[in-house]
N, C-alpha and C positions, 0 to 999 in steps of 0.2 A: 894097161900100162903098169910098169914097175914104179915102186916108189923114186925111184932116181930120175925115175923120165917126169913121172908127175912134180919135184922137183924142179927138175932141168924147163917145163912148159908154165911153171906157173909163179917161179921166182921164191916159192916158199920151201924153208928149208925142212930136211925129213925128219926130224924131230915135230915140228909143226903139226906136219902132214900127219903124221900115228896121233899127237894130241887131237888133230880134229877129227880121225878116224875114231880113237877110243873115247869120246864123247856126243856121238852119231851123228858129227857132219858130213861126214865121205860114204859113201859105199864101195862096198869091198868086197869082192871074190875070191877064194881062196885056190889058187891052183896047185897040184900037186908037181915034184919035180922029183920025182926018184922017192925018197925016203922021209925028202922035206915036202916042206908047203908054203908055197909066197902069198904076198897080199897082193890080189892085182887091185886095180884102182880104173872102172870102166868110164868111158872119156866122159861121162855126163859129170863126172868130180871136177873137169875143169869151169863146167859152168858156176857150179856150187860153190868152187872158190872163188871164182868173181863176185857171187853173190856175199859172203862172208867176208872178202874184204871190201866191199862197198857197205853193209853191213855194219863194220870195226872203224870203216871211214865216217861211218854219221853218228857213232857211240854206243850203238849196241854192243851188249857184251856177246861173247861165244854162248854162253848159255842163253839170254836171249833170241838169237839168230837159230840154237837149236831147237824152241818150242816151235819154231815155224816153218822150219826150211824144207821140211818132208811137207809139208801142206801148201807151202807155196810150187814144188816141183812137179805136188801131184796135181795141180790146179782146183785142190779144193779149199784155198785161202780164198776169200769171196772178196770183193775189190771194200766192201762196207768196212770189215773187217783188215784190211792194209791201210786203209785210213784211221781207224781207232789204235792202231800200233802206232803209224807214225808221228797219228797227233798226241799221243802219253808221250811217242819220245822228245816229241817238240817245247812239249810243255817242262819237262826235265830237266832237257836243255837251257828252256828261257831261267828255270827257276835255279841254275847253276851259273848261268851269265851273271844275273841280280846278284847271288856271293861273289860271286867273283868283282864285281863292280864296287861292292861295298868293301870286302879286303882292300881295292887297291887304292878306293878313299880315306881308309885308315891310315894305311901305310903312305900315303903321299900323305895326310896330314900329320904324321906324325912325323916325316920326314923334314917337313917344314917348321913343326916345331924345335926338333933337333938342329936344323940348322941355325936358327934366330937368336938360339941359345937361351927359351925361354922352357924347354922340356926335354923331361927327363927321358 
């Protein structure tokens, strides 16, 4: 399919779509049309984008999702190996919750104090 239809079936706009192409999340055929050449986009990219944005939904970044997305499609991601991904990114995760929980004790206490009119 052309990028406007991969587009039109997957909700990502075609800017996107060439970013995840020219960072080797998509594959891509080239067909010739006369004197030009498009990018086809063969349908197995609409799974790839599901995977990518399920992927962007639990915080991996794009270049994380590319060390592995050719090894997950070719089936040689070993199941051991999808657990030691998931569990770094879990752990990441937690160790980004913890800032996050301590920022907002700060900031509530500090809010408190401002309020009381006892800090600056």
């Amino acid at each position: 399919m052309l990028i406007n239809e991969l587009a039109k079936a997957t909700g990502l706009s075609k800017d996107s779509i060439r970013h995840y192409h020219e960072i080797g999340l998509l594959q891509v055929e080239q067909q010739a049309a006369g004197t030009r050449s498009y990018n086809r986009y063969p349908d197995v990219n609409l799974d790839r984008i599901e995977i990518i944005k399920m992927g962007k939904s639990m915080g991996f970044t794009l270049k994380e999702i590319a060390v592995h997305i050719d090894a997950y499609f070719s089936g040689v991601l070993t199941t051991d190996e999808q657990i030691k991904i998931f569990e770094d990114k879990l752990s990441g995760v937690n160790a980004k919750i913890a800032e996050l929980e301590n920022s907002r004790m700060y900031i509530s206490n500090k809010l408190d104090l401002l309020r009381s009119g006892t800090g600056c």
